[in-house]
N, C-alpha and C positions, 0 to 999 in steps of 0.2 A: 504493500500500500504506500509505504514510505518512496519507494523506487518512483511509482506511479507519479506521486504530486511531484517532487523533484523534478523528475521529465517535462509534466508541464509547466511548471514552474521555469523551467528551461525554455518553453517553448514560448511563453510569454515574455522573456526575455527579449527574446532573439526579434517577434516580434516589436517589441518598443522601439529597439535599435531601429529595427526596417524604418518604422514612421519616424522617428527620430533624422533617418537621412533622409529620407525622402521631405522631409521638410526644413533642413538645408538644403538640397537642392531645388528644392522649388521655386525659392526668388531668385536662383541664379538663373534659372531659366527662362523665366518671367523678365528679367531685366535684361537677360539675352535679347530675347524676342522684341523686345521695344528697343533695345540697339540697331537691330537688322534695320525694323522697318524705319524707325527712323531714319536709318541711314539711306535707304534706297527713299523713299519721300525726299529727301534732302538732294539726291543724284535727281531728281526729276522735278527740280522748281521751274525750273527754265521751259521745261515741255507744257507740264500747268498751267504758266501763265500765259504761255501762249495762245491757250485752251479758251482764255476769256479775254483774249484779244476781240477789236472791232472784227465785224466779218467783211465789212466794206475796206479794200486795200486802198492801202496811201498809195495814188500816185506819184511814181518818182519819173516817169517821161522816158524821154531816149535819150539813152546814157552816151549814148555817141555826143552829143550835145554840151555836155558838161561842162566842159574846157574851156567853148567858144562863152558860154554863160557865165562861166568863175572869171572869164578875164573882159569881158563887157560888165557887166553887174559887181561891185568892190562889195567884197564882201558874202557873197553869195553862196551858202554849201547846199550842197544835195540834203534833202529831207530824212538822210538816212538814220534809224536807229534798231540796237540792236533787240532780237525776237519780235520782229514786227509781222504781219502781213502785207507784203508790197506787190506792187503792179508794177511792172517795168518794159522796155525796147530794146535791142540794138543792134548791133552787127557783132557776132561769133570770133572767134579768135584764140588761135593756142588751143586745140580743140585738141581732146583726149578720152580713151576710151577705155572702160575696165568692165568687165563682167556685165549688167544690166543696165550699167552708168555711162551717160556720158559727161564731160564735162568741157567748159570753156569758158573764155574771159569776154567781156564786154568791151569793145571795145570803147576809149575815151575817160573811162573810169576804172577802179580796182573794184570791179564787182565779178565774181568768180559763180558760175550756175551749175546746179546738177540735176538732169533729169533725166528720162527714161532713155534708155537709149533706144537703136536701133534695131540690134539683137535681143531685146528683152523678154526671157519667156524661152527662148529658142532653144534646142537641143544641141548637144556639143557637136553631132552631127553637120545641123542648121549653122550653126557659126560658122563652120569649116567652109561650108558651101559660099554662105555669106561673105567671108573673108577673102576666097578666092573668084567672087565675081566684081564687077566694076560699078554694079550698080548703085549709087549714090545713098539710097534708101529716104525716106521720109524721113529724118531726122538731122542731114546733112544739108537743108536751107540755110542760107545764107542771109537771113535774117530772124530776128529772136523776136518774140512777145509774146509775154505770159506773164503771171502772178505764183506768187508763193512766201514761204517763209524764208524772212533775211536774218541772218548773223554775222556778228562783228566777229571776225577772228580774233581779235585779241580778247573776248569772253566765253570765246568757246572752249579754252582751254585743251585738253591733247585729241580732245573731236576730231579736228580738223587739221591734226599733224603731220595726217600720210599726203593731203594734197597740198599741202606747205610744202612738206621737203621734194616735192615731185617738181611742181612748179619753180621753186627755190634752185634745184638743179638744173633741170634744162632751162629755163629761162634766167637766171640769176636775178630774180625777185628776190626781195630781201622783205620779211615782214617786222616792224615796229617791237612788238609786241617778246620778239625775239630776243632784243638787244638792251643793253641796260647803257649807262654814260658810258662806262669804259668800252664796249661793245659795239657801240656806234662810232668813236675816236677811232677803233681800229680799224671798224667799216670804212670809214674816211678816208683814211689814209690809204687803206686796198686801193679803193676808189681811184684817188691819185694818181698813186700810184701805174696803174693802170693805165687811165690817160695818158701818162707821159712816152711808157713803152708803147703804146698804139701811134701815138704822133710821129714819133721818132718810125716807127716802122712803115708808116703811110708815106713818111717824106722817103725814104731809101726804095721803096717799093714804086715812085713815081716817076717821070721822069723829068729831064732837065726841062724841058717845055714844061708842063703842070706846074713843076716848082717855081717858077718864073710866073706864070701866071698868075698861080693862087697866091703867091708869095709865101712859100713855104720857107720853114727854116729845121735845120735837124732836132734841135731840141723847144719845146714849147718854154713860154715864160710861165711865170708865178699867175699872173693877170690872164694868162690864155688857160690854165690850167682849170683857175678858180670858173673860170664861162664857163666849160666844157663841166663843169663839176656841176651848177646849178643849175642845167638846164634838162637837168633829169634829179626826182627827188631822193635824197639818201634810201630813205625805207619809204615804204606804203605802209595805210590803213586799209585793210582791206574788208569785205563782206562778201558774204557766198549765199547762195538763193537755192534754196529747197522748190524746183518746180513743182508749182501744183498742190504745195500742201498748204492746204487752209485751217484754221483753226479748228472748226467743226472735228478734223481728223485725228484731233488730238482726245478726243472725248473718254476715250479709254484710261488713258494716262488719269484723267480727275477722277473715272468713277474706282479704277485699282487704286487709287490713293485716300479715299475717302473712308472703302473698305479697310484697308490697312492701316489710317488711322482709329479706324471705329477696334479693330484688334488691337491695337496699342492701349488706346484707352480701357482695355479691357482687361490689359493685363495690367496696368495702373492699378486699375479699383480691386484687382486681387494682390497686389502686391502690400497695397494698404491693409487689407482684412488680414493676411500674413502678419503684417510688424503688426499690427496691434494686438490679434493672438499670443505671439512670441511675448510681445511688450507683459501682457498679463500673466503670464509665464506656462 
């Protein structure tokens, strides 16, 4: 009999222990879980607010236009900000293609698009076919207009790092947002530098007539150097355009995060009912 109660006596033991951890772990879990979703709520402000953007686009016009507008008008910048809905125009440029995407620059502005491409949807088969015919395809016009969502590069953060460093390489665009003071001094200087060997190579590359004419000389001065530096800008501001996607499409993003708020707060109000149990001991 004695054997008997001992046993269970053991056995109630062992049970307390159980509830015992499982209630340390309980709030560690509980505050796990409102870690997560926080944190992913937090990766998705940007898409949210987009969510309750106007649905009517800011027109920004044809960007080809820009230029002529910023140096007629003092003072005058494009309407641009970053997560907006925009309407825009213009002539294509630097055009590149990856899997569904295509992409390209605008001409006259640092406005950089992505939209469906041409192959989108197609079988690896279909590409090949695609690739090796000559046909143009619907997506290779030679002029742009459409609406969608714009972002500043420099708040997009490492989003938009692979068509940075693409265009960064074959174009030697350089973006702002990249560069700190010391970073742009030495951008400067490349720069310069640069100029100087190009000049010197175009005068040696030319001949005795052209040099005569244009009044070339082997090496540039300080004052011809400093022209040729400011007539292009150190870095851009740039902005890239989600064609096609309107606010409306973001709707999913507010109704996942509202539910996952709604679980956050719910493991709140049992994190409370915990401490205060434990509190009472």
């Amino acid at each position: 009999m004695r054997d008997e109660q001992e046993q269970v006596d053991d056995e109630l033991m062992a049970l307390a222990q159980r509830r015992e951890q499982s209630s340390v772990l309980q709030p560690i879990l509980m505050l796990l879980v409102i870690a997560v979703l926080g944190s992913v709520i937090s990766d998705w402000r940007s898409e949210i607010a987009y969510f309750f953007e106007d649905s009517e686009p800011v027109a920004l016009g044809d960007v080809t236009g820009w230029p002529a507008k910023m140096r007629d008008e003092t003072g005058w910048e494009p309407p641009v900000a970053h997560n907006t809905f925009v309407s825009l125009e213009g002539v294509p440029s630097r055009r590149s293609e990856g899997g569904d995407w295509e992409f390209f620059k605008l001409v006259g502005g640092e406005v950089y698009v992505q939209r469906e491409g041409r192959m989108a949807g197609m079988s690896a088969l279909e590409r090949e076919m695609a690739l090796s015919s000559n046909e143009p395809g619907d997506n290779d016009r030679t002029y742009y207009e459409g609406q969608g969502r714009l972002l500043s590069f420099a708040s997009s953060g490492e989003r938009l790092a692979g068509l940075k460093r693409f265009y960064g390489e074959r174009y030697g665009m350089a973006f702002c947002e990249d560069y700190d003071a010391a970073g742009l001094e030495r951008l400067a200087e490349e720069r310069r530098e640069t100029i100087r060997r190009n000049w010197t190579a175009r005068y040696r590359e030319a001949s005795e007539e052209e040099r005569a004419e244009e009044g070339w000389t082997e090496r540039a001065t300080e004052a011809e150097v400093q022209q040729v530096f400011e007539s292009e800008p150190l870095c851009v501001n740039a902005y890239f355009v989600q064609d096609g996607r309107r606010p409306i499409d973001h709707w999913w993003y507010a109704v996942m995060a509202l539910l996952m708020g709604l679980l956050a707060i719910y493991n709140v109000y049992k994190l409370v009912r915990w401490a205060r149990a434990w509190a009472r001991g």
